[in-house]
C-alpha positions, 0 to 999 in steps of 0.5 A, a space after each residue: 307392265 301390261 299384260 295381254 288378257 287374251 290367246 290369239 286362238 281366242 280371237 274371232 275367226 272371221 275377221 281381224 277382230 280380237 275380243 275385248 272382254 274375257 271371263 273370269 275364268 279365262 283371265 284365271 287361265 291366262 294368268 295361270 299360263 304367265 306363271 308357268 311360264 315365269 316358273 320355266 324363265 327361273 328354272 333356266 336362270 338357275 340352271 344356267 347360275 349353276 352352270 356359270 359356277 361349276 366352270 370356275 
């Protein structure tokens, strides 16, 4: 799986150019922010596995 290493708000302003390279700390950030979201994806699967289980 690729991962896209930049935000759109990242990119240049002035045209339609995206930036090719990040920081270190961005990349960090970016990664940070994937987590938090795959964190968010479980919590809804587990939710909706406890919901499947209590309507037997």
């Amino acid at each position: 799986m690729e991962m896209q290493m930049y935000d759109y708000d990242e990119s240049c302003n002035c045209c339609d150019m995206e930036r090719s390279f990040i920081t270190k700390d961005e990349r960090i950030s970016v990664l940070n922010k994937y987590k938090e979201q795959l964190e968010k994806e479980i919590k809804g699967v587990e939710e909706e596995i406890k919901s499947i289980k209590s309507d037997k």
